[in-house]
VEXDREN-2710 file (C-alpha; in Angstrom, 1 decimal):
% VEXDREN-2710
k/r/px/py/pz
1/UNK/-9.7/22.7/29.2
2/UNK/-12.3/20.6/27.5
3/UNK/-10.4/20.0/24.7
4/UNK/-6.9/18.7/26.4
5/UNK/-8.6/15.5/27.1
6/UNK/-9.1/15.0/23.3
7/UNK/-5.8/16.4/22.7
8/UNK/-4.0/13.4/25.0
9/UNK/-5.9/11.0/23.6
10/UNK/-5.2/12.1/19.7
11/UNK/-1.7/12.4/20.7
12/UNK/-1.6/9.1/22.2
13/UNK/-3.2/7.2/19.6
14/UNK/-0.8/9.0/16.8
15/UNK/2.2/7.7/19.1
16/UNK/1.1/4.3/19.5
17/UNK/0.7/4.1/15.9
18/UNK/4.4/5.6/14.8
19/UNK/5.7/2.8/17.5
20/UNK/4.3/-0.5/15.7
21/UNK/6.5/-2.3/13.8
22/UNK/5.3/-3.9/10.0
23/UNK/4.6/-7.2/9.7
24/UNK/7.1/-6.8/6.2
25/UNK/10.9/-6.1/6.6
26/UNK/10.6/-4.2/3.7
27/UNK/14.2/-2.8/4.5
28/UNK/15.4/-6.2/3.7
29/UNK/17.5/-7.8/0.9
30/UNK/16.8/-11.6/1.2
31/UNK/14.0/-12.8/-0.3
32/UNK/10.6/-11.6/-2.2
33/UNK/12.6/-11.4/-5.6
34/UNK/11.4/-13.4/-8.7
35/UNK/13.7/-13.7/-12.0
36/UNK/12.1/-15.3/-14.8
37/UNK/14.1/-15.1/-18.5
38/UNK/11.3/-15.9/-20.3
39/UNK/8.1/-14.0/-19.7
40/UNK/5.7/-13.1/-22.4
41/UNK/2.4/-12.6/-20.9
42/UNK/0.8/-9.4/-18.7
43/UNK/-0.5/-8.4/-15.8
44/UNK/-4.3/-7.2/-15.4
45/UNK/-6.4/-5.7/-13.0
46/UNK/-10.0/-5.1/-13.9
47/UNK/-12.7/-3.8/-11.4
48/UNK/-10.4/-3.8/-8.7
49/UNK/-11.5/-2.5/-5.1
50/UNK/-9.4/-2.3/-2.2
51/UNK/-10.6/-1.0/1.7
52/UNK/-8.2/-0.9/4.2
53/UNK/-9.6/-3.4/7.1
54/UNK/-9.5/-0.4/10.2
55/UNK/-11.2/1.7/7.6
56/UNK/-13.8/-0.1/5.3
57/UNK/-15.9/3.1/5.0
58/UNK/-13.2/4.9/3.2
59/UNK/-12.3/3.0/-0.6
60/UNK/-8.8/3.3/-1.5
61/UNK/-9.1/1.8/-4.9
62/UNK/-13.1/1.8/-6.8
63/UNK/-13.2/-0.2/-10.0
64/UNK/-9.5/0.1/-10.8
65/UNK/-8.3/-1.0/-14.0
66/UNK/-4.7/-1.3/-15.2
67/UNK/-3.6/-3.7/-18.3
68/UNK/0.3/-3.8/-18.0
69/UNK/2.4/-5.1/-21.0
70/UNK/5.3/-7.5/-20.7
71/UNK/8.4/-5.4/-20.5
72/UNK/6.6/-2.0/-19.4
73/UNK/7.3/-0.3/-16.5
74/UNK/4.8/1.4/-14.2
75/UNK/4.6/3.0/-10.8
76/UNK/2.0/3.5/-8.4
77/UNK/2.2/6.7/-6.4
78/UNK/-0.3/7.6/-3.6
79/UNK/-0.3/10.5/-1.1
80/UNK/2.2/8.2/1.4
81/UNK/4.1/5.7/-1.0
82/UNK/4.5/4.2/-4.3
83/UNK/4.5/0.9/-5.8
84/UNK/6.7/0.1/-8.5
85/UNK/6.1/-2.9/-11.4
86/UNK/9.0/-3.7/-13.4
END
């Protein structure tokens, strides 16, 4: 049984990860929305990277660039969640 040990462990470490709780309430619906009427700029990203901190070998984001105009809407979608830009 060499490989239960592994097993326990994997197993263990996938459970204590399901069990932590975000530092974000992102269920929530106080807070974390902005309303400007008048907004006639953009928003940029040029030469973006991002690494996760547990897992700086692995680069989520490599030279990312994304120019959006005021009054476009855009979404983000990865393999686990999206991010929507209104």
């Amino acid at each position: 049984f060499p490989d239960y040990g592994r097993a326990t462990e994997a197993a263990t470490n996938i459970f204590t990860l399901l069990n932590q709780k975000p530092s974000i309430d992102n269920e929530s619906k106080t807070g974390g929305e902005i309303v400007c009427e008048h907004f006639n700029g953009q928003i940029d990203f040029d030469h973006v990277y991002f690494n996760y901190p547990n897992r700086s070998e692995s680069t989520v984001l490599k030279n990312f660039k994304l120019h959006i105009k005021s009054g476009q809407k855009i979404a983000l979608v990865g393999m686990c969640c999206y991010f929507v830009v209104q």
